[in-house]
C-alpha positions as CSV (number, residue, x, y, z in Angstrom):
1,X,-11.4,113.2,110.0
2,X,-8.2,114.3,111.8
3,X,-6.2,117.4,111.2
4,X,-2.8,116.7,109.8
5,X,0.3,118.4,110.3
6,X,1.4,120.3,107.6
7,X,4.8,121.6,106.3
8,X,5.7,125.7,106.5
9,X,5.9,125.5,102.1
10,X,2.3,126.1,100.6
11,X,1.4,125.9,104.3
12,X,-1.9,128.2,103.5
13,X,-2.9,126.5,100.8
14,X,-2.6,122.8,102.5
15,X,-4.2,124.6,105.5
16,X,-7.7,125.8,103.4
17,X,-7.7,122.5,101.4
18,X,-7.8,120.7,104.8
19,X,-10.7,122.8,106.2
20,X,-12.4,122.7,103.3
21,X,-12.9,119.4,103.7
22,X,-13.6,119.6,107.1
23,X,-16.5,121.8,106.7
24,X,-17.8,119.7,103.4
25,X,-17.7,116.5,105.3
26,X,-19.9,117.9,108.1
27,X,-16.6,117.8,110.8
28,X,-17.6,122.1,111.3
29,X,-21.2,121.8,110.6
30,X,-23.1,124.8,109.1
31,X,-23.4,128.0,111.9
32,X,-20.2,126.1,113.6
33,X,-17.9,128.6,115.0
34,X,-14.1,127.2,114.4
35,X,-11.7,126.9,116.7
36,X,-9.7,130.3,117.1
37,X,-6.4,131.0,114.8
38,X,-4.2,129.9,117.6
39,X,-6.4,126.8,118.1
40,X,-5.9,126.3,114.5
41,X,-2.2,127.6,114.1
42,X,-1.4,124.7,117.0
43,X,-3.5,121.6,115.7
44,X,-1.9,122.7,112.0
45,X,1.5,123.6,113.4
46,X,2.0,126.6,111.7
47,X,1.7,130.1,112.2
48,X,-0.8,132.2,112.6
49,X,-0.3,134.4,110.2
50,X,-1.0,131.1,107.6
51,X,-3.8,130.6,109.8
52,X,-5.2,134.4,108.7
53,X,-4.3,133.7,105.0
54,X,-6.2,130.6,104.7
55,X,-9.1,131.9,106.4
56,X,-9.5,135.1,104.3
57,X,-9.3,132.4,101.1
58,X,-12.4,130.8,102.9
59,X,-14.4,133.9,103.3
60,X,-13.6,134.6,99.7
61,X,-15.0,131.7,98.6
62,X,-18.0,131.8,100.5
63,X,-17.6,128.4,102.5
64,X,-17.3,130.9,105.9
65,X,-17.6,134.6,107.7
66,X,-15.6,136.2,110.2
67,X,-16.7,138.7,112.6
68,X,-14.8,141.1,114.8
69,X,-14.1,139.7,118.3
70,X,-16.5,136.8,117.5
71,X,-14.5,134.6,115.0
72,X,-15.0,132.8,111.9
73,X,-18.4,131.0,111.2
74,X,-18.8,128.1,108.7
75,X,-21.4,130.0,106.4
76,X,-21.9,127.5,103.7
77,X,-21.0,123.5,102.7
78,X,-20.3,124.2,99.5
79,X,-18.2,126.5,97.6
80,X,-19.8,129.8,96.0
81,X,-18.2,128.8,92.6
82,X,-17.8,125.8,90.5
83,X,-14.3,126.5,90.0
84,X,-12.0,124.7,92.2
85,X,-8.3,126.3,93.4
86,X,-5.6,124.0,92.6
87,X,-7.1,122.1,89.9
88,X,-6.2,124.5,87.0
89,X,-2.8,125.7,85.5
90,X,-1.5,129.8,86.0
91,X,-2.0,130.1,82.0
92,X,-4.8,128.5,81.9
93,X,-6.6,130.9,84.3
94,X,-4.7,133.9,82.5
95,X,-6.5,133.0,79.3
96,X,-10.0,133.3,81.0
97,X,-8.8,136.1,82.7
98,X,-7.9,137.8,79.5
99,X,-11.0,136.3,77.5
100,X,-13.1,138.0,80.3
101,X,-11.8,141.2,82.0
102,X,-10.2,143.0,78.6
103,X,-13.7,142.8,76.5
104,X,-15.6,143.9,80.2
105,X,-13.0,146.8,80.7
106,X,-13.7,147.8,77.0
107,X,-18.1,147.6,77.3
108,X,-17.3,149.4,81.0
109,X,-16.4,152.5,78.7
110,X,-18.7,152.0,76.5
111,X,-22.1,151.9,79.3
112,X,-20.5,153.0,82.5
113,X,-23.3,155.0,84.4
114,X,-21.9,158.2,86.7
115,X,-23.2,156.0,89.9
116,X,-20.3,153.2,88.1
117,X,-17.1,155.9,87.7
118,X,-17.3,156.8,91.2
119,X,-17.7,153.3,92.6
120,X,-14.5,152.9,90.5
121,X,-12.4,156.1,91.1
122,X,-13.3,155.4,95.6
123,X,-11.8,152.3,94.8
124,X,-8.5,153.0,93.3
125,X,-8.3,155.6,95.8
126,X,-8.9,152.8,98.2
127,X,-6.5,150.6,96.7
128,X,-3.7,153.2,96.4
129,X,-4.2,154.0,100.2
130,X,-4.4,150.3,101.8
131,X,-1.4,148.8,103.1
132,X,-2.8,145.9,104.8
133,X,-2.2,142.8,102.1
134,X,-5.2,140.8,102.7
135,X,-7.3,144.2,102.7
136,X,-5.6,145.5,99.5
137,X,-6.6,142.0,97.4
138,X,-10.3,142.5,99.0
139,X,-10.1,146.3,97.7
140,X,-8.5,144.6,93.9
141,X,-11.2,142.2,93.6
142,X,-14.2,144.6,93.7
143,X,-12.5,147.0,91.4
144,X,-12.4,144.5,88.6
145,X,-16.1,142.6,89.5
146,X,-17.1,146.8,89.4
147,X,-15.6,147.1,86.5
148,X,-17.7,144.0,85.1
149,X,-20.9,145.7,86.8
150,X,-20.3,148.5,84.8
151,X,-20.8,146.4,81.2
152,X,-24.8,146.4,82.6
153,X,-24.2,142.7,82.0
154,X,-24.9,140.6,85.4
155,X,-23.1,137.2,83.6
156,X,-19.7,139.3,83.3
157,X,-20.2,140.4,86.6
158,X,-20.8,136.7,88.2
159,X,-17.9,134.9,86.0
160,X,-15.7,137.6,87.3
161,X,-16.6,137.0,90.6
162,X,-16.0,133.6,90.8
163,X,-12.8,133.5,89.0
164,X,-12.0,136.1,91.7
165,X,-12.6,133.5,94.4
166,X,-10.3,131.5,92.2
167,X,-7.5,133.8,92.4
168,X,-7.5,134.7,95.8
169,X,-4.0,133.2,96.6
170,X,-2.4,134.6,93.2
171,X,-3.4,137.9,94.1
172,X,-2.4,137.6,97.8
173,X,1.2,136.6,96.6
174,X,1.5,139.1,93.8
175,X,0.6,142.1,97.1
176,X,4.0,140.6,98.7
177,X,6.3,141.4,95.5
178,X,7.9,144.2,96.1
179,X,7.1,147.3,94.0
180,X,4.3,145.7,92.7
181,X,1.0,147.5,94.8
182,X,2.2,150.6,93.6
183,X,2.2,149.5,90.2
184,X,-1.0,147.5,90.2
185,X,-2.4,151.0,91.7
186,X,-0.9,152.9,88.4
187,X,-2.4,150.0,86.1
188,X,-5.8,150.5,87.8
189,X,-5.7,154.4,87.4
190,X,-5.2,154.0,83.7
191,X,-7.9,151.3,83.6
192,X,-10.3,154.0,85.2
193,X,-9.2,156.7,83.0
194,X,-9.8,155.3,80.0
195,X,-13.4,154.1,80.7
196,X,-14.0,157.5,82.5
197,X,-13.5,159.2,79.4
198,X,-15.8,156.1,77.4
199,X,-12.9,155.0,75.6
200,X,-13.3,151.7,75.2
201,X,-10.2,150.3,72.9
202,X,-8.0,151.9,75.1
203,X,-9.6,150.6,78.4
204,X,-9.0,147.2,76.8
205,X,-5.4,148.1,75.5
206,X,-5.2,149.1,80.0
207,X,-6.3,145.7,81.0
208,X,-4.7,144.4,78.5
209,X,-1.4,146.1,80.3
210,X,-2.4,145.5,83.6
211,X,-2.7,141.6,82.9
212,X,0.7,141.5,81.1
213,X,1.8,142.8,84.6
214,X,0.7,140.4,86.5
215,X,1.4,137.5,84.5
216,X,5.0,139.2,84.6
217,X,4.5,139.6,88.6
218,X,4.1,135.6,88.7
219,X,6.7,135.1,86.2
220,X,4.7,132.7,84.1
221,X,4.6,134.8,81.0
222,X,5.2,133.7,77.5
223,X,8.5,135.2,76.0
């Protein structure tokens, strides 16, 4: 299998569908290191900075890890979650998203332990402080899979871990709109309030907010 070329628009996502298929046909076996992002950048003709991108979405999903001044390891053949990226529509991933994350918010409330409030409140503060894009996503995504920790149901807090893996390009693009971290950081505080106090309808009636917001963010919401 040869690497192909690809054009600047999507170029990330064409870029981690390509080496995803490298590493499941066997091309980067399992322990391989791959080549570095400039190798990568040049054979895919695009820059590095795509290069980064499309390797974070790999890491997310399991298929590889990268190490500090060692490079990025193919860690796995397959991918961590059923769901596949590209094969399912923005509302249609909003839906699970809301069928999900609102009921989890609202049994966070209603079970969160002390040990779960401060997981939560170090990452909001975490959240609010990153600047770094690929960082603040990371920082996102374990706020909401803590969040599903906190129902003391491990199934919420798997599903919402995969469907994390899912949206790891959504999220990365909705970091670039501007405006939008520091309202994502307001949404998450309310989100935290309301299951610190072990409200649980209005933790709900907060996700409920913050997903309106992002469907808003990607302007795919219903009018």
């Amino acid at each position: 299998m040869t690497i192909r070329p690809v054009e600047q628009r999507r170029a990330s996502e064409v870029v981690r569908s390509q080496l995803i298929d490298l590493i499941e046909s066997g091309e980067y076996a399992l322990n391989d290191r791959l080549p570095s992002e400039a190798e990568l950048a040049q054979s895919f003709s695009v820059s590095r900075s795509v290069i980064r991108e499309a390797l974070h979405s790999l890491n997310a999903l399991g298929l590889t890890k990268s190490y500090a001044g060692k490079g990025t390891f193919v860690a796995s053949r397959q991918l961590s979650s059923k769901l596949l990226i590209g094969r399912y529509l923005p509302s249609q991933l909003s839906e699970v998203r809301r069928a999900l994350e609102v009921p989890s918010a609202r049994l966070a409330a209603e079970r969160r332990t002390e040990g779960d409030l401060q997981t939560l409140e170090e990452l909001v503060q975490r959240f609010g402080a990153t600047t770094d894009a690929a960082k603040r996503v990371q920082v996102d995504a374990d706020f909401h899979i803590s969040i599903a920790g906190a129902t003391n149901n491990p199934l919420f807090q798997r599903l919402i871990a995969d469907l994390r893996a899912v949206l790891q390009e959504q999220a990365l693009r909705l970091t670039t709109i501007k405006g939008r971290p520091g309202q994502a950081h307001k949404e998450h505080m309310a989100i935290y309030a309301a299951i610190a106090a072990g409200d649980g309808m209005a933790a709900a009636r907060a996700m409920e907010a913050h997903l309106d917001a992002v469907e808003e963010g990607l302007g795919h919401r219903e009018s």
